[in-house]
C-alpha positions in Angstrom: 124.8 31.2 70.1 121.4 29.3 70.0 118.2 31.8 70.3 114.8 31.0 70.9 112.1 31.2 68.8 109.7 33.4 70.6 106.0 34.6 69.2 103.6 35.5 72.2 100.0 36.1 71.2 98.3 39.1 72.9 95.1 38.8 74.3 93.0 40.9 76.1 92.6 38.5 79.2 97.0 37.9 79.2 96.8 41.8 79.4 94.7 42.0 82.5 96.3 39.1 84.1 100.0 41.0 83.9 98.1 44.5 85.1 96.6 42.8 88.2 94.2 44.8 90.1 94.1 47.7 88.3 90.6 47.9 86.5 90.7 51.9 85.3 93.8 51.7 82.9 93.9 52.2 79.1 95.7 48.3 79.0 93.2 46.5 80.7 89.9 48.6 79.8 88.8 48.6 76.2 86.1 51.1 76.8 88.3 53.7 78.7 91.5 53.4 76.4 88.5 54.7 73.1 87.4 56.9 75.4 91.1 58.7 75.9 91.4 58.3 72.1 93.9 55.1 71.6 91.0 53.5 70.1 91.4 50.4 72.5 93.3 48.8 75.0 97.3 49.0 74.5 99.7 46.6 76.1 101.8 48.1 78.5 105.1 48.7 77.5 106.9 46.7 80.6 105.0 43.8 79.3 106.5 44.0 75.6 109.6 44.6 77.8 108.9 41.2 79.9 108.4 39.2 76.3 112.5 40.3 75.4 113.5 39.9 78.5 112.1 36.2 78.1 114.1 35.7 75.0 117.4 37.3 75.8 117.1 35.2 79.2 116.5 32.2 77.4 119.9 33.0 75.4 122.5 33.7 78.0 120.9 32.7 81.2 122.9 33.9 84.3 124.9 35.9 81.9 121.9 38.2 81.6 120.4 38.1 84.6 123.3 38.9 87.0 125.4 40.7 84.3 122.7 41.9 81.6 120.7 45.3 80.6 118.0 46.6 78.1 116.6 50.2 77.0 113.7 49.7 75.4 111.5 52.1 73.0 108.0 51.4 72.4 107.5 52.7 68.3 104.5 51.4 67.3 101.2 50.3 69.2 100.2 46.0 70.4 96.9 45.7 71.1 95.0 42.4 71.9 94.4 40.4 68.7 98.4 41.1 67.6 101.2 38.8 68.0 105.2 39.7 68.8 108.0 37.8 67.4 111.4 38.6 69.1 114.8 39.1 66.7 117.9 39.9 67.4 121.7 41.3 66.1 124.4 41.7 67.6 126.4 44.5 67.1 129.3 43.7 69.2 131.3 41.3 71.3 134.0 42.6 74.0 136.3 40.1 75.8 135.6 40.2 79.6 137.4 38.4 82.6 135.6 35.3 82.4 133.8 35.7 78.9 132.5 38.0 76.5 130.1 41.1 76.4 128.1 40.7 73.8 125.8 44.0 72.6 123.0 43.7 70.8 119.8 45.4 69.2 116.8 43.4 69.8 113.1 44.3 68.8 110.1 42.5 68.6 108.0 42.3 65.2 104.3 42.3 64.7 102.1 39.6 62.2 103.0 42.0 60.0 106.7 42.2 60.3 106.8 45.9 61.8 108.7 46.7 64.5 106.8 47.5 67.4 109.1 47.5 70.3 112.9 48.3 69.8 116.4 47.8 72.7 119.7 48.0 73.1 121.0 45.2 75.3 124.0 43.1 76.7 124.8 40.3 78.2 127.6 38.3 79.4 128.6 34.9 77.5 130.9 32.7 79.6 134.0 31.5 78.7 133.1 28.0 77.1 130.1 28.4 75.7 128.8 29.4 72.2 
């Protein structure tokens, strides 16, 4: 099964562009986030969420967006200036009618190789393909 490679560099503006409107937020407002005590603007976890949905999309395709899920936990902090890599295991494969279910942990890795966002996911493989 081919992966993609998958870094995403996290900037401030990339932040604010997936928040939209919102202007009073801790993940699009440097100045507010310090003054809640973060320290600075944190990216919101459903866009870590987007970045492995991106890769495990790229994977299996239809298999994981008609047949796949994810539970994500956010265990460490991204803040603009990071970057994420996305890895994966896979700690299972199930025959289905028409493929396999494959399960898998997936996370996503800072510059410094910590884990910073951590999920359980599946996704269908069909019959055929590697």
């Amino acid at each position: 099964m081919d992966f993609p490679e998958l870094t995403k560099d996290i900037t401030l503006e990339k932040m604010q562009r997936f928040m939209g409107p919102v202007k009073n937020s801790i993940h699009a407002d440097p100045e507010l986030a310090k003054s809640w005590g973060v320290g600075g603007a944190v990216v919101q976890g459903g866009h870590l969420v987007a970045f492995l949905n991106e890769y495990l999309l790229a994977a299996f395709g239809r298999g994981y967006s008609r047949g796949g899920e994810i539970s994500a936990t956010f265990v460490q902090v991204v803040r603009p200036g990071d970057s994420v890599t996305a890895r994966h295991a896979i700690t299972a494969e199930t025959p289905v009618e028409g493929g396999t279910r494959v399960e898998l942990d997936v996370w996503l890795e800072n510059q410094r190789g910590e884990k910073v966002t951590i999920a359980r996911a599946s996704a269908l493989r069909a019959r055929g393909t590697a």
